[in-house]
Phi, psi and omega in degrees: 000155190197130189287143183236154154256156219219356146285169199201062183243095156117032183038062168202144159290161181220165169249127168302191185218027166232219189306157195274149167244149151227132162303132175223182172245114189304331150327305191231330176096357164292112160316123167205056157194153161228143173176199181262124148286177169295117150287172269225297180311328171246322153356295171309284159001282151300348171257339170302331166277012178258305173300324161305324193295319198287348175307308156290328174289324197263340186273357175295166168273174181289331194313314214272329185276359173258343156273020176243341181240016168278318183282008190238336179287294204319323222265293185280010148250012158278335171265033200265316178326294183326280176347292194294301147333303155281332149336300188306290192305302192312292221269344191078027186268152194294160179275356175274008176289299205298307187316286170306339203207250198310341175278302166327336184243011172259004180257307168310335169299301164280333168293343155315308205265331163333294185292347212253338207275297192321359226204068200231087190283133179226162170306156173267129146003095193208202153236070152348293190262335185099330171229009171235173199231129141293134145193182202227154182227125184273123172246126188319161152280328188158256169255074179251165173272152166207165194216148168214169204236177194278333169272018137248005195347307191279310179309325163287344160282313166289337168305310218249318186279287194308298173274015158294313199291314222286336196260034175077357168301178124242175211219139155244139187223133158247097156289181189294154163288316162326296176243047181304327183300292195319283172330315178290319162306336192266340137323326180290292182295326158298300171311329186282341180265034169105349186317157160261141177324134197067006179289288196271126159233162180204143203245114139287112179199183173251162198273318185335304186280296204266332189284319191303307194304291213303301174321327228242337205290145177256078140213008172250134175268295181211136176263188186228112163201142199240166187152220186288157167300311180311279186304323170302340191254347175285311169322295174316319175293316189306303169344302210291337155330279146324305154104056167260184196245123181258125162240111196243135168227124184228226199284167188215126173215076194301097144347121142259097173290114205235118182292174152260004167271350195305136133348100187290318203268347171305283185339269215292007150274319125302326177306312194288329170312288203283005154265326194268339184305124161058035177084353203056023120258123194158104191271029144250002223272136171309094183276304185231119181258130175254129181221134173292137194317322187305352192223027186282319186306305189307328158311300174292280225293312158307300176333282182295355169267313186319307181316302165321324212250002154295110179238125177287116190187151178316145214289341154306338143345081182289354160299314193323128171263320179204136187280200167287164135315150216277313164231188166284316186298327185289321186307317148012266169325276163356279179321301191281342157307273200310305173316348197271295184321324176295309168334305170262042132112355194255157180297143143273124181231017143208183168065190142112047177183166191266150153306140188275357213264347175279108159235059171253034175089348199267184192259082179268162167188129184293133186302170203203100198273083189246143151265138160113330159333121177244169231297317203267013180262179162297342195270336141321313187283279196291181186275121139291321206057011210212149159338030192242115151251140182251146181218123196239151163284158165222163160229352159232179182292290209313278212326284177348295206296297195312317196289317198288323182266003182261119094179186199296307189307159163211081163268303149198176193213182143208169194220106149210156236174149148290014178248069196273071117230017169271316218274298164320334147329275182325288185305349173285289168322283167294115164287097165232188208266316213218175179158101161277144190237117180041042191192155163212138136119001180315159155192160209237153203268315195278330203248089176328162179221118146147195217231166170262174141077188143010327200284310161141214193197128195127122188266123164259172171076173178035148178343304160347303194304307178321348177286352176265347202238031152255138157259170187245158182203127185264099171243155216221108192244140148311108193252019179245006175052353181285130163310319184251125164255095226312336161258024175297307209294320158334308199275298187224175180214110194255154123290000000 
């Protein structure tokens, strides 16, 4: 355990200044940091160092800010260990997750936006009206607040960080209190790679304190957040207040639609995959399995032999498939979701219990197979969060389509089948954000992230994104030098 300062302002740690925190590791439930969250007092703080910061910051050229985020990809693959390691103990991820999957794509990421900063696409330039020269400019906003969540910490934070800085913002970021380490290092690491001090801060704080001050401050141009639908829609409102520019990425209850022409074993191996990614936290993670009757029992039965074979183990384990849940209270949730499902009638046919062999203090919960669920229950509907696929019948495409689109998300899906005009169906029809075809959960650097419906609104990753973190602006200059112009004449008529 190690006392920390747990701020990041103004390109320094700093130690908050509110309620005391500790950190544990969701593996064993050992603390290991302590310090102050962020008050109200550092909130102020960290966006006055942002705002100061931004003048300068916005007045570079893209060259010079793509070449300061060229030295920050250098910087985190000289640190990627470092990274990677503490990921694993915070967030409770196996390290071959962290290694493999979250650095990587958090390095890939900034090189993306490096490059991306030069490429700030507008209509072209023109004469439009026939007597102005048109054309359009993309300009930062400002200041943004961003608030990001604990299962992804480090990715979610480049998520959030990176094209706000690439389009000339700064930024303030509150991460979750729970998973804070990483997000100050990847703050660490923009300095060291040439960022100038207030572009990037970052607030270890609760959201009640640190997120409300930071939502509510009239110096946030706009705010970014992702987590829950419930907390997203209180984030929208305090915003609407002020009259900020809102970007929401929320909850997910990704359909995986399965034909009877599909690949069975692609199928039941992506499934297990795309449930199981990060614990099933992970709000695109394969929730609700739709499978056409002819292959649903050979579906369920592989799925659940696949299952058997996922080990659970300490998260340095480089064996480890899957770590713990994030606390024991969230495992909790879990736990009483699948109880409930049992309850009302539906089959567990594997999982659905802590393992007896983890005792080491940590949120273990066994991957967890359900059948028998009907379509209007909870276990169906809400967000688990957790190592849980519910698996259901269809018997036509039309259903399929209907089933796949009942419930509040639009996050993602997949669809498969050997038939791409069943699989170009899918991808017309169902609404989400995102929709693989014979695959669930890649993501692309290159390639937007976010959602329709409950899910939110707003793109993060790819060039998109600048739409969130830009204003657009039209300026319209005059090429004919003439005083009177023929649409004067509308208004008034002088000889």
């Amino acid at each position: 355990m190690s006392q920390q300062e747990l701020q990041f302002i103004g390109g320094a740690r700093r130690a908050g200044s509110g309620e005391p925190l500790s950190i544990t590791a969701p593996a064993t439930g050992a603390v290991i940091a302590t310090g102050h969250g962020a008050s109200s007092a550092d909130v102020a703080a960290a966006v006055a160092a942002a705002k100061a910061a931004f003048p300068e910051w916005a007045g570079k050229t893209p060259g010079e800010r793509s070449d300061i985020m060229h030295a920050w990809t250098r910087v985190l693959h000289e640190r990627a260990g470092e990274l990677a390691a503490v990921e694993s103990v915070n967030a409770g991820k196996p390290i071959r997750l962290a290694r493999e999957f979250d650095v990587p794509g958090t390095i890939d990421n900034t090189a993306f936006f490096a490059g991306a900063a030069r490429n700030l696409e507008g209509k072209a330039a023109a004469e439009y009206s026939g007597d102005h020269t048109s054309a359009i400019r993309r300009e930062p906003l400002g200041v943004i607040g961003s608030i990001s969540p604990w299962n992804y910490p480090l990715q979610m934070a480049a998520w959030k960080i990176l094209p706000a800085v690439a389009a000339g913002n700064t930024i303030v970021l509150k991460p979750s209190e729970l998973t804070p380490l990483t997000s100050l290092l990847f703050a660490e690491a923009a300095t060291a790679a040439g960022v100038p001090a207030g572009v990037v801060n970052v607030l270890t704080g609760v959201g009640p304190v640190a997120g409300q001050a930071l939502v509510e401050h009239p110096d946030i141009a706009m705010v970014s957040f992702t987590g829950s639908t419930v907390v997203g829609r209180q984030v929208a409102a305090t915003a609407a207040g002020s009259v900020k520019r809102v970007h929401l990425e929320l909850g997910g209850k990704a359909p995986f639609v399965v034909f009877d022409d599909a690949d069975l074993e692609a199928a039941a191996r992506g499934a297990v995959a795309g449930a199981l990614i990060n614990v099933g936290q992970d709000c695109t993670a394969a929730t609700r399995a739709y499978v056409q009757r002819p292959l649903f029992d050979e579906f369920v039965w592989r799925v659940a032999d696949l299952m058997d074979r996922v080990t659970l183990g300490p998260v340095e384990d480089p064996e480890t498939d899957m770590g713990p849940l994030i606390t024991l209270k969230h495992r909790d949730k879990v736990i009483g979701m699948v109880d409930r499902a049992r309850e009302a009638g539906a089959k567990v046919i594997r999982g659905g219990r802590i393992p007896e062999h983890t005792d080491t203090g940590g949120a273990y919960y066994e991957p967890t197979l359900i059948t028998g669920a009907t379509q209007d229950s909870e276990i169906v509907q809400q967000e688990v969060f957790g190592p849980v696929l519910v698996v259901l019948p269809f018997d036509t495409d039309d259903e399929a389509m209907e089933l796949a689109n009942d419930t509040a998300y639009g996050l993602a899906a997949s669809a498969w089948s050997t038939n791409v005009y069943r699989t170009q169906r899918a991808s017309r029809e169902i609404r989400a954000g995102c929709v693989w075809i014979n695959d669930h959960i890649p993501i692309i650097s290159e390639m937007p992230h976010g959602g329709y419906k409950a899910s939110g609104f707003g793109k993060d990753m790819s060039t998109y994104a600048f739409d969130e973190y830009t204003n657009i602006k039209h300026v319209m200059s005059d090429i004919t030098a003439a005083a009177h112009k023929s649409w004067h004449d509308v208004i008034f008529r002088a000889e």
